[in-house]
Structures are given as C-alpha cells and as structure tokens.
N, C-alpha and C positions, 0 to 999 in steps of 0.2 A: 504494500500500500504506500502509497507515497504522500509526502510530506506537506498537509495543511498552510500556505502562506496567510492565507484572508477567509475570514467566512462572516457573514452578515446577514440579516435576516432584513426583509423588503416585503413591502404589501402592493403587488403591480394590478395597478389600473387596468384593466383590456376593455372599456368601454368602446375603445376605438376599433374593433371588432368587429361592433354594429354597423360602421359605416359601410361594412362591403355588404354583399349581397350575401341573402337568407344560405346561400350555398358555398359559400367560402368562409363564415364566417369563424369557424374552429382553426380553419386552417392558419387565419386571417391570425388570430388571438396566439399559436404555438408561433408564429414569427414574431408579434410582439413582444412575445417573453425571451426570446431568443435578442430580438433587436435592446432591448432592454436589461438584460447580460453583457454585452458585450460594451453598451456605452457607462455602468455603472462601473463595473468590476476592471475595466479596460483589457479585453481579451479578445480576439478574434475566435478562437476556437470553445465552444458551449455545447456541453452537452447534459439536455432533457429527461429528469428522468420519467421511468416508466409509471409512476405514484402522479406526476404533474400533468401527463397526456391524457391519463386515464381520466382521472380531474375536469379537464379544459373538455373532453369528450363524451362524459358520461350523461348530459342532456343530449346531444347526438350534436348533428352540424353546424345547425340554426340557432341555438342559444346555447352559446359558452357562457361561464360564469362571467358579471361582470367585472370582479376582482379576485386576485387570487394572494396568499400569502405565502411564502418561499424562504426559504435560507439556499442562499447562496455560498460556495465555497470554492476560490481561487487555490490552484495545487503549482505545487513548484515549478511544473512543465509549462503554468499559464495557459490551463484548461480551464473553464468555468463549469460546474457541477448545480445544477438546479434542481433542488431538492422539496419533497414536505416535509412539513414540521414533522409530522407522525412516523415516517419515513428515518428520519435523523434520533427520535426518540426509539425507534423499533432498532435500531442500528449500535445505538448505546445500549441496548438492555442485552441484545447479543454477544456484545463484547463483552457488559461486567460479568455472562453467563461462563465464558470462558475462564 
C-alpha cells in the first residue's frame, strides 16, 4: 500500500448535472466529481471509487444525487483516490481486525 500524502474530506455540489439532458445526467455528475479532484487536490490522475459510482447511480440516469460527501486522498505517486465516508470507516475497522 503506499504512502498517504493528503487526505480531506469535501461535500461536492453536482447540481450542475441537471443542466444536461434527462440522459446524461449520471454521467454528466461522475465527470464533475472527477473534474472537481483534480482542481482541488491538484492531480491529473483520479480514481472513483466503486462505493461513489454506485452512489451517483443508484437512482438510475436521470437523477443523480444533488450533492455528495467524499474524503478524498492524495498518495505519493499523485493519484487522487475518491472515497465514502463509510467506505474509509469499513477500511479502518478491517485493519484494526488485523
């Protein structure tokens, strides 16, 4: 596993979602959080996890939530890791299992 530089917890708006049409709009909402990694954290490279897609798509297309809440965590290699909170509590309960 490698080494934690930055991690932050963020509450992203994706109201802007709604601007596109009833059939992009999921899509529309996983770029925003993507474009919204990359100008906070300063990183080109971001990766989604599977707890936040499932999230942003569990109404289906046409209504993604309108905000979402995330922890974010920047890793030495300057990857950006987009996380749930529940996600990140499920993760530490694992470890202190060990």
């Amino acid at each position: 596993m490698s080494e934690i530089v930055l991690e932050r917890e963020y509450v992203i708006p994706l109201r802007d979602a709604y601007e596109a049409s009833r059939t992009r709009r999921a899509k529309r909402a996983i770029n925003i959080v993507r474009e919204f990694a990359r100008r906070h954290m300063k990183a080109e490279i971001v990766k989604i996890s599977q707890g936040v897609n499932q999230l942003i798509w569990s109404r289906g297309i046409e209504k993604p939530p309108r905000r979402i809440k995330v922890i974010m965590r920047k890793k030495k290699e300057g990857v950006v890791e987009v996380l749930l909170l529940r996600e990140v509590e499920e993760e530490q309960k694992r470890e202190e299992k060990k």
